[in-house]
C-alpha positions as CSV (number, residue, x, y, z in Angstrom):
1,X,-18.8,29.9,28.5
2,X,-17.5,29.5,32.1
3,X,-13.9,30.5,32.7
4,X,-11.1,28.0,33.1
5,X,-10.3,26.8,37.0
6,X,-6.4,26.2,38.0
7,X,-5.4,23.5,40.6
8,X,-6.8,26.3,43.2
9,X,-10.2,26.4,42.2
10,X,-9.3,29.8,40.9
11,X,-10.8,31.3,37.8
12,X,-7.3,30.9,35.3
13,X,-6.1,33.8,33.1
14,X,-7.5,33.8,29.4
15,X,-5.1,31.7,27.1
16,X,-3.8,35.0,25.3
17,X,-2.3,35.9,29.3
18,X,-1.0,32.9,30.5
19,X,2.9,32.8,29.6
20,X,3.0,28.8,29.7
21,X,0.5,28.6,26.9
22,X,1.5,29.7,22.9
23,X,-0.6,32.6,21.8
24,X,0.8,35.4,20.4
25,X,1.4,38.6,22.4
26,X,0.2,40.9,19.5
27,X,-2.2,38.5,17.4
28,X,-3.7,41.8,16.0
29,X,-0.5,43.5,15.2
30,X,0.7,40.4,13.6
31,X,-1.7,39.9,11.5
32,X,-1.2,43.1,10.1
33,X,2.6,42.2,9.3
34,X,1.1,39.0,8.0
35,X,-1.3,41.2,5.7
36,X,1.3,43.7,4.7
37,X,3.7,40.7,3.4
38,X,0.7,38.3,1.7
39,X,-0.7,41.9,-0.4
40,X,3.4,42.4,-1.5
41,X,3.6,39.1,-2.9
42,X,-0.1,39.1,-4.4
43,X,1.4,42.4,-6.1
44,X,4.6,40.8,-7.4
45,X,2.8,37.8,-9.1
46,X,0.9,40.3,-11.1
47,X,3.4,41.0,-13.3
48,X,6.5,39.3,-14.5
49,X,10.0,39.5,-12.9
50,X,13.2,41.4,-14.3
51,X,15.3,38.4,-12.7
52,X,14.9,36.6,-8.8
53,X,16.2,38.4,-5.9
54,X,18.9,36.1,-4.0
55,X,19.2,35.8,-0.3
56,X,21.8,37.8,1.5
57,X,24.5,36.2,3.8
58,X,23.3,37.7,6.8
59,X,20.0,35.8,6.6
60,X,21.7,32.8,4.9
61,X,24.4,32.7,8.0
62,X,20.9,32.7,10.2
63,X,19.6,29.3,8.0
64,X,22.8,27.6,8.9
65,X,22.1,28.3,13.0
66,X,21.6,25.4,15.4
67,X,18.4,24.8,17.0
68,X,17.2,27.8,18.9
69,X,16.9,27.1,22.3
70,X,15.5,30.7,23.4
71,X,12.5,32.6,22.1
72,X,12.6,34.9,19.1
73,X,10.8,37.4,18.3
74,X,7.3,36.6,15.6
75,X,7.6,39.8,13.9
76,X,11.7,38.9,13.0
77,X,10.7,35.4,11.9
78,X,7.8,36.1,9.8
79,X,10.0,38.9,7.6
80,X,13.0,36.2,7.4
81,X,10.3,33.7,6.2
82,X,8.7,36.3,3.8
83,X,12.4,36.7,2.4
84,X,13.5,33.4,2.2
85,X,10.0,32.2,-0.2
86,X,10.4,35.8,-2.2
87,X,13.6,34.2,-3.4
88,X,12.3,31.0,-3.8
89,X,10.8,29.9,-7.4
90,X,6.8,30.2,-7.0
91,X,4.8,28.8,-9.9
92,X,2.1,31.6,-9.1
93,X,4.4,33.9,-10.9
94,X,2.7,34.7,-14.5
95,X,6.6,33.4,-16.6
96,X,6.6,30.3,-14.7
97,X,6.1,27.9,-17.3
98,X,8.2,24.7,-16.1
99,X,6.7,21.5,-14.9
100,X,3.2,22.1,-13.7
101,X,2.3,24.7,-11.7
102,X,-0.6,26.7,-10.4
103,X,-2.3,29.9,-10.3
104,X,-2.2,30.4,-6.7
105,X,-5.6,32.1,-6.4
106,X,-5.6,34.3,-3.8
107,X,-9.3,32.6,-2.6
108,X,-7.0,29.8,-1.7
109,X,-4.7,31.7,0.4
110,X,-7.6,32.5,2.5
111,X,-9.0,29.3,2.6
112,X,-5.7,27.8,3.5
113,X,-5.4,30.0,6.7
114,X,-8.9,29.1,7.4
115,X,-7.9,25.4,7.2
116,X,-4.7,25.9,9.0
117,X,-6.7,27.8,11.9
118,X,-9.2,25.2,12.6
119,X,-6.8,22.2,12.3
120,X,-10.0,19.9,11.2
121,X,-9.1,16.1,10.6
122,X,-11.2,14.4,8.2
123,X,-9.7,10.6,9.3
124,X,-12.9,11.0,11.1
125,X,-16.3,12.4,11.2
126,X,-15.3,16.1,11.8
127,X,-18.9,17.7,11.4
128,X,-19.2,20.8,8.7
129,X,-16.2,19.9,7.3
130,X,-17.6,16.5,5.5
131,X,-21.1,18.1,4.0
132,X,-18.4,20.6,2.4
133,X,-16.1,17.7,1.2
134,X,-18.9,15.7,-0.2
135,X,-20.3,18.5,-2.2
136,X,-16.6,19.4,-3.5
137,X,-16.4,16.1,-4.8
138,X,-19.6,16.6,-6.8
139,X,-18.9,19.7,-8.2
140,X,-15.3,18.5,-9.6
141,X,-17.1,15.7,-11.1
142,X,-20.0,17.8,-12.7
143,X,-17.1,20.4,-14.3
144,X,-15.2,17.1,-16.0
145,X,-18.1,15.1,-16.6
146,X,-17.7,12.2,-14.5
147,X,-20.5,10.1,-13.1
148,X,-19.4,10.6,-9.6
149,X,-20.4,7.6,-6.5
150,X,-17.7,8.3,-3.9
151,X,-14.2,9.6,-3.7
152,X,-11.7,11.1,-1.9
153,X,-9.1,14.3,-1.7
154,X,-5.6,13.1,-1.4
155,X,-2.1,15.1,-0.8
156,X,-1.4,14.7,-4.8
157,X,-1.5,12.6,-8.1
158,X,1.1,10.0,-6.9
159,X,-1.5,9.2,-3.5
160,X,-4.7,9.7,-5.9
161,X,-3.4,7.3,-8.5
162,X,-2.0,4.6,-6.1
163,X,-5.3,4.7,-4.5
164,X,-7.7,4.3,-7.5
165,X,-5.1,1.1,-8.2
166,X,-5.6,0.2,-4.8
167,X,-9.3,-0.4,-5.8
168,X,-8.6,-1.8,-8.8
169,X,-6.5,-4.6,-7.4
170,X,-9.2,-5.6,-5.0
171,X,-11.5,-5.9,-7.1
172,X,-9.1,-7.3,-9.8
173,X,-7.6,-10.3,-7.2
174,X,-10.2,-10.6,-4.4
175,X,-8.8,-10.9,-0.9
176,X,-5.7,-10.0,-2.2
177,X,-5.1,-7.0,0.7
178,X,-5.2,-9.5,3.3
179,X,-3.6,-12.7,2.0
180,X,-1.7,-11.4,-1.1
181,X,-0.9,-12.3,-4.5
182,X,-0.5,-16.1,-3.4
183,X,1.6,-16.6,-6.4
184,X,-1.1,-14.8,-8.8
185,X,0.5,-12.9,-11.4
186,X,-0.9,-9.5,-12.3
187,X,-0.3,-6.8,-15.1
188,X,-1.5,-3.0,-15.0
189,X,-1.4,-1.4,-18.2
190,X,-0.5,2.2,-19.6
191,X,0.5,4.3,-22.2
192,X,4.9,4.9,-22.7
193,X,5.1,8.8,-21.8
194,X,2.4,7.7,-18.8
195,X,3.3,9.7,-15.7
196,X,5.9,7.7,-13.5
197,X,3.4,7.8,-10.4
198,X,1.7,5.0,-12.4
199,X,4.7,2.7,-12.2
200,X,5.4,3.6,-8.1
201,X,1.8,2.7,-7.6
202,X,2.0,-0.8,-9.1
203,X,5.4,-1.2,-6.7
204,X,3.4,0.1,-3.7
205,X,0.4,-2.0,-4.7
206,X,3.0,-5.2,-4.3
207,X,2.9,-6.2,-8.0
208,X,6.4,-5.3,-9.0
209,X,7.4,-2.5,-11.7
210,X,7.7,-5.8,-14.1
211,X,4.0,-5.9,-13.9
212,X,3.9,-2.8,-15.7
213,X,3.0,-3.0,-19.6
214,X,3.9,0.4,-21.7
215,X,1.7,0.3,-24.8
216,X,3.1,2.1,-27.2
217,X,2.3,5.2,-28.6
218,X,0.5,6.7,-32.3
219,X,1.7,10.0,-34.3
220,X,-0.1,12.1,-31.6
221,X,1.1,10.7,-28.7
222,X,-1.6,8.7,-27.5
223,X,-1.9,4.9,-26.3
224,X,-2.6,2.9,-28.8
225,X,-5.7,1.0,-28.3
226,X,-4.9,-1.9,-31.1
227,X,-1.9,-2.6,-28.8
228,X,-3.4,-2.7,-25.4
229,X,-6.2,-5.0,-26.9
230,X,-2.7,-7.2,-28.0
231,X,-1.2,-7.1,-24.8
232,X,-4.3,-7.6,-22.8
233,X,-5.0,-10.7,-25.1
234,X,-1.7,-12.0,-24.3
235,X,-1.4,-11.8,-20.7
236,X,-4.7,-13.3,-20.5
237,X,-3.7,-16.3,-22.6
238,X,-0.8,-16.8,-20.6
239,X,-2.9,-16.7,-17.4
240,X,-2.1,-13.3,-16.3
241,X,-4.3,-10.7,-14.3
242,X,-5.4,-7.7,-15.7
243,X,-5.9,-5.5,-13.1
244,X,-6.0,-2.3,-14.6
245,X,-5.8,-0.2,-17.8
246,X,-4.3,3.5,-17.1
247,X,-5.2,5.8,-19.7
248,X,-3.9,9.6,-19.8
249,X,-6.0,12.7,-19.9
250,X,-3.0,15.0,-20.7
251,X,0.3,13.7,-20.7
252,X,3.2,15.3,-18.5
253,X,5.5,15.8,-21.5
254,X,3.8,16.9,-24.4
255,X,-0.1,17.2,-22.9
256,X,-1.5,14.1,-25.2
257,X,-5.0,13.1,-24.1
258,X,-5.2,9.1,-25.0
259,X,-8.5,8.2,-26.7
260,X,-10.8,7.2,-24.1
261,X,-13.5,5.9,-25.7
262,X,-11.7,3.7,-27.8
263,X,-9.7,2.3,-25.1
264,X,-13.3,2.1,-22.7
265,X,-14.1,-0.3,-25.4
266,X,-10.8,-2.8,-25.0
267,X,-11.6,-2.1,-21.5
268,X,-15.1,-3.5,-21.6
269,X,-14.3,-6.3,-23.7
270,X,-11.9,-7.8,-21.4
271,X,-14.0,-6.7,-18.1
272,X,-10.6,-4.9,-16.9
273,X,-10.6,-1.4,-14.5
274,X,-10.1,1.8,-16.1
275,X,-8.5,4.3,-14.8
276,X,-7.7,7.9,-16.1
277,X,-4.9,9.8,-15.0
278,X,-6.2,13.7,-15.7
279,X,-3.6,15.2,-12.7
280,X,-2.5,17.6,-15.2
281,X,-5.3,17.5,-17.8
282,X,-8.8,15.9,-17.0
283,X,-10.0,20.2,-16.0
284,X,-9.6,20.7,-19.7
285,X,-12.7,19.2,-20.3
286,X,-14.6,21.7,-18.6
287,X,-13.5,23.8,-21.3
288,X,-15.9,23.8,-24.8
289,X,-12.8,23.9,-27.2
290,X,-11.0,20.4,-25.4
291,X,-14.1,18.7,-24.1
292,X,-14.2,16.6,-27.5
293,X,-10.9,15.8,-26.2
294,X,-12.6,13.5,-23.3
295,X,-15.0,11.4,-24.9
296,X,-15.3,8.2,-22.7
297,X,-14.5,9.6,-19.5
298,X,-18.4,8.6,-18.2
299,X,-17.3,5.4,-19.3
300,X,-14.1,5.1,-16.6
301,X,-14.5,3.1,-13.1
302,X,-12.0,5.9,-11.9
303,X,-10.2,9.2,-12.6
304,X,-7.2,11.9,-10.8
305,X,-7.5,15.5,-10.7
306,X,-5.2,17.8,-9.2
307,X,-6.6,20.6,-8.2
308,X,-3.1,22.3,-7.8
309,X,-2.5,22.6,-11.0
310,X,-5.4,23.4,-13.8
311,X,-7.5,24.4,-11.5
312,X,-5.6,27.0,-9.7
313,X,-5.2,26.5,-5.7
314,X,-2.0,25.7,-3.5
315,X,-0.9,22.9,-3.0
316,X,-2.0,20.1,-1.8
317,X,-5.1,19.7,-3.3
318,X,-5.6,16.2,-5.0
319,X,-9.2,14.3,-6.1
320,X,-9.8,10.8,-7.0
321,X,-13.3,10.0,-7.9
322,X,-14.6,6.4,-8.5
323,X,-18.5,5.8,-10.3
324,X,-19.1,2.6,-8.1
325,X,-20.0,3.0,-4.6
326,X,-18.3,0.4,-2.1
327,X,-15.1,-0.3,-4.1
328,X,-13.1,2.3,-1.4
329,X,-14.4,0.5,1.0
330,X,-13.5,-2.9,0.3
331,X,-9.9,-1.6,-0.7
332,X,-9.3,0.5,2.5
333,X,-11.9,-0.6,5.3
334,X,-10.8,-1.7,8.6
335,X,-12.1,-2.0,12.3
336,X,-9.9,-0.6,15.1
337,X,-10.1,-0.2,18.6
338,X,-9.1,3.4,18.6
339,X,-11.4,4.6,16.1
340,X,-15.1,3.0,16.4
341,X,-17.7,3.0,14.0
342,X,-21.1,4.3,14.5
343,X,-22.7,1.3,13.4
344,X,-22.7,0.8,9.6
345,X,-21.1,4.1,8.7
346,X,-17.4,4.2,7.5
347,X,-15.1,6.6,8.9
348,X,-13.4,8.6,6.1
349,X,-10.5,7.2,6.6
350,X,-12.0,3.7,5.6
351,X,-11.5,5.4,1.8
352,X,-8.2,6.2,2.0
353,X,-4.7,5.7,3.2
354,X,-4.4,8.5,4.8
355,X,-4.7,9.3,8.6
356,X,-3.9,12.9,9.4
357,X,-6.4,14.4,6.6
358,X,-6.5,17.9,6.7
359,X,-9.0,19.9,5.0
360,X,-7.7,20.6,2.0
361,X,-10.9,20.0,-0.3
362,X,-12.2,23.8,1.8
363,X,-9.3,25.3,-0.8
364,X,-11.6,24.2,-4.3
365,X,-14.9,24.6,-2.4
366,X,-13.8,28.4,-1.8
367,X,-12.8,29.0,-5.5
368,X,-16.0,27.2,-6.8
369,X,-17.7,29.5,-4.7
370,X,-16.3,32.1,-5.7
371,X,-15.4,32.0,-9.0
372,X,-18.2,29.8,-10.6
373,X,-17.7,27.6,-13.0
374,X,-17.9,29.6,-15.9
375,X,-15.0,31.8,-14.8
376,X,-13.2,28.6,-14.1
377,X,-14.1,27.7,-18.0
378,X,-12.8,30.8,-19.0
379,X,-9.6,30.8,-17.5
380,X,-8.8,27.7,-18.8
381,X,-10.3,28.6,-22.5
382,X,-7.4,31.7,-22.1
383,X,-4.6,28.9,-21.2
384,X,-5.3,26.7,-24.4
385,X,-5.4,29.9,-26.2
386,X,-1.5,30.8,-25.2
387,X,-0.7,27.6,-26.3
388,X,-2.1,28.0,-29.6
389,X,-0.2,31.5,-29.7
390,X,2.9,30.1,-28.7
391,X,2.2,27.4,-31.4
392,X,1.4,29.7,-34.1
393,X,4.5,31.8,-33.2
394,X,7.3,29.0,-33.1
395,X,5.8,27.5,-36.0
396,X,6.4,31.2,-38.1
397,X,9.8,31.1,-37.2
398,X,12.7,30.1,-38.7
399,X,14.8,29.9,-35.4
400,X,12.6,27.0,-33.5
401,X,11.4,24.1,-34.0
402,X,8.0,22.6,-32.7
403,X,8.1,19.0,-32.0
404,X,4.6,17.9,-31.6
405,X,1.0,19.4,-32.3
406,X,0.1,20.4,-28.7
407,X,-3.5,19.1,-27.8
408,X,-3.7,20.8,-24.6
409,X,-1.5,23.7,-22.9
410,X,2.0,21.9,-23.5
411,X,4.4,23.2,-25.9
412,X,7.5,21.3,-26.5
413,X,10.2,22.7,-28.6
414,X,13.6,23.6,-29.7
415,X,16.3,26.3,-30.6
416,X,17.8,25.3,-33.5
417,X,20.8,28.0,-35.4
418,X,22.3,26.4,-38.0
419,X,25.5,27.1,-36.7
420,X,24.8,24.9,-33.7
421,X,26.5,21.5,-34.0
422,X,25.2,20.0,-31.0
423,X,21.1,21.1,-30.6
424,X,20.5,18.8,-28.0
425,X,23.7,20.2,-25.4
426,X,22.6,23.8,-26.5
427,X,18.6,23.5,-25.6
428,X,19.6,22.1,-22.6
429,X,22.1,25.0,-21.7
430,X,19.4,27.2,-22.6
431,X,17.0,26.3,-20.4
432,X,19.8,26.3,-17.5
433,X,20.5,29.7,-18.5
434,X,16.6,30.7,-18.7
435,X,16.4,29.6,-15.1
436,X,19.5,31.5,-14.1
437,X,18.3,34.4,-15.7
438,X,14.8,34.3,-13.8
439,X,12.7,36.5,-16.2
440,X,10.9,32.8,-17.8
441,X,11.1,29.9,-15.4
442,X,11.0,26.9,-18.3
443,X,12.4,23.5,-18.0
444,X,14.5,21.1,-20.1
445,X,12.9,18.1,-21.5
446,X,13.7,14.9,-23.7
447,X,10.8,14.4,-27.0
448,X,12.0,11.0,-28.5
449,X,15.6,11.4,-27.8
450,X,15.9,15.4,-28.7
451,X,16.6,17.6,-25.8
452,X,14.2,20.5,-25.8
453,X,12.2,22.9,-24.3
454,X,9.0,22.6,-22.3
455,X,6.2,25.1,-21.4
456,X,3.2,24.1,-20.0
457,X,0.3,27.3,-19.6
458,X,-1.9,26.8,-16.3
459,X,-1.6,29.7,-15.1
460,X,-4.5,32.1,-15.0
461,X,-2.6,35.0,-14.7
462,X,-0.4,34.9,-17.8
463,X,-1.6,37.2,-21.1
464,X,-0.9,36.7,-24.3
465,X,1.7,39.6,-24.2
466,X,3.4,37.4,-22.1
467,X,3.7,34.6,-23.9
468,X,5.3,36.2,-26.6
469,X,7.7,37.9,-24.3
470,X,8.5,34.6,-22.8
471,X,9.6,33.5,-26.7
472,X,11.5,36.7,-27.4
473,X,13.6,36.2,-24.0
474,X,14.5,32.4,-25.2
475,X,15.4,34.3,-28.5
476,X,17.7,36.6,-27.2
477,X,19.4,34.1,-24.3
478,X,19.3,31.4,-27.2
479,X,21.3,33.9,-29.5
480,X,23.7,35.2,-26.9
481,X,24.8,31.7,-26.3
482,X,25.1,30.9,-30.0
483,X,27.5,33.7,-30.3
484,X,29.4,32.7,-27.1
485,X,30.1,29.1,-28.5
């Protein structure tokens, strides 16, 4: 490589030396700090917590300084960083069972520095980068079963979702993108406990959240295909647009996968989209015991995954896959000055809303190297099993109460001592209490109209000794507040 000239015609200094330019004095040394603090937390999610650290107030005075107008020094920022996320609630931690989280797999660690380093943008053709992209988006689709034409990785459910109704709309209300509704009136339709990203996409997609239809619900929680093919029946009479059916692989509260197949059928008969939201869930069915759980998902025009939560890597990490080639295209595919084609061939960023795209698929493409896919099967086999353990447990007890028959890793339940007049205040003091405590990270939730609690098992690293520790810890916190009322 020749060396750099300045203004002078003189060779310049390597970047490292010149003072104007940001490398780091010591990029050796501080990688070794970096090392030293990435092993310590690596070693702390291995185990469970006795309760979370707290920041002290010299470091907290230091958050509340102005804008620094000097240098500081790498090795004092990168130990206050290191502080400030050790006290911070991680969902890699093996007791983190609120919302869902991930595993944080160390394989993604090192592919997000990799990621990071290079800086790639996939908005356009970036080389390496999209063979490795494209062949991530295959192998996701072979684990769930999906029959896999084109697709994109996203920053999250919410982007993955509104972009699969993007697709749906344009094909749905041709032209639509460019002249609008023009008056048309348009329904999407999805199941009551539906994720709320559903109902912001429909906004964002210019439809209105009136367009939304919530079909309700059977025993196990699933959509009710009778009453979509009622509603679809009706809207169509009255000379509304169908532009999508949104089915659920794994509902947010309580895990419940809607029945695909049946609903592919309603689908079909009334030539509507169908989309499956499997952010949380769709990975199950690359496990034997829940595929049966899937049945119809070959038959879907489009599905979400988030890769950043069943499947184990850091955020962000989002897939939505699509079975008909084109249909990104004609939703997302534009012509500007800035950002030619070479000649037929799209840019990625004719699939997708996003412009700054950075390389987050290299996260999954690492762990599926790594790991396989039978190691990913068998991680998520070990999740469904705490569930079932937790299940069993509550069910043996006289003390809580489970509130639904959990088809995937979701457990939703309750602390109920009969000296408790009000259950509902007290599950949801508990799981205040539980957070305070920090030894099980669980949150509060609402199961027709009963405050309870909610655990949801992703996480690779928790055992099965630790899901019963997690229920003797709400025991004991559930008693002391019993006696303190």
């Amino acid at each position: 490589m020749s060396p750099q000239r300045d203004g002078t015609g003189a060779d310049a200094a390597p970047q490292g030396q010149q003072a104007d330019l940001p490398a780091l004095a010591d990029r050796e040394g501080v990688l070794e700090d970096l090392e030293r603090v990435i092993c310590e937390a690596w070693e702390s999610f291995d185990a469970p917590r006795t309760a979370e650290p707290q920041l002290d107030e010299t470091l907290i005075g230091r958050l509340d300084e102005l804008l620094p107008e000097e240098a500081c020094d790498v090795e004092a920022a990168l130990a206050d960083a290191a502080r400030v996320l050790d006290a911070s609630i991680s969902p890699s931690r093996p007791l983190y069972l609120g919302y869902i989280g991930s595993t944080g797999l160390e394989i993604g660690v090192l592919a997000s520095a990799l990621l990071a380093t290079y800086d790639a943008n996939l908005a356009v053709t970036a080389g390496g980068a999209d063979l490795v992209e494209e062949q991530t988006l295959r192998w996701v689709s072979d684990f769930v079963g999906f029959p896999y034409a084109e697709g994109t990785f996203t920053s999250g459910g919410m982007t993955s979702n509104l972009t699969a109704l993007l697709a749906a709309r344009e094909r749905a209300l041709p032209g639509c993108r460019v002249d609008g509704l023009g008056g048309r009136r348009a329904a999407v339709y999805c199941s009551e406990e539906s994720h709320h990203s559903v109902i912001r996409s429909v906004e964002v997609c210019g439809l209105g959240s009136k367009a939304v239809r919530p079909i309700p619900i059977d025993g196990r929680r699933r959509m009710r295909p009778d009453a979509l093919e009622e509603a679809l029946s009706r809207d169509v009479a009255a000379g509304i647009v169908p532009v999508a059916v949104v089915a659920t692989a794994g509902t947010t509260l309580t895990g419940a996968v809607d029945p695909l197949d049946t609903i592919a059928d309603v689908c079909e008969r009334h030539d509507v989209w169908l989309h499956v939201d499997g952010a949380y869930g769709l990975p199950g069915a690359g496990a034997p015991s829940a595929a049966p759980l899937f049945a119809g998902l070959k038959r879907a025009d489009s599905a979400t995954i988030d890769a950043h939560k069943w499947l184990g890597v850091q955020k962000s990490c989002s897939v939505v896959l699509l079975r008909e080639t084109g249909r990104l295209q004609a939703a997302f595919g534009h012509e500007e000055r800035y950002m030619l084609h070479e000649g037929d061939v799209a840019n990625p960023v004719d699939h997708t809303l996003e412009y700054s795209r950075p390389f987050r698929s290299l996260r999954l493409w690492m762990a599926f190297r790594v790991y396989g896919a039978g190691q990913y099967r068998a991680w998520i086999e070990a999740t469904l099993a705490n569930a079932r353990l937790l299940t069993d447990a509550l069910r043996d007890s006289s003390e809580f109460e489970l509130l639904h028959d959990p088809m995937l890793s979701t457990v939703c339940f309750r602390h109920v001592p009969p000296q408790i007049d009000d259950v509902d205040e007290h599950n949801v003091k508990l799981a205040r209490e539980m957070q305070r405590d920090g030894r099980v990270f669980l949150a509060p939730a609402s199961v027709d109209s009963h405050a309870c609690l909610r655990v949801c098992f992703v996480n690779f690293r928790t055992t099965t000794e630790e899901v019963l520790y997690a229920l003797e810890v709400t025991e004991e916190i559930g008693r002391r507040l019993t006696r303190a009322s």
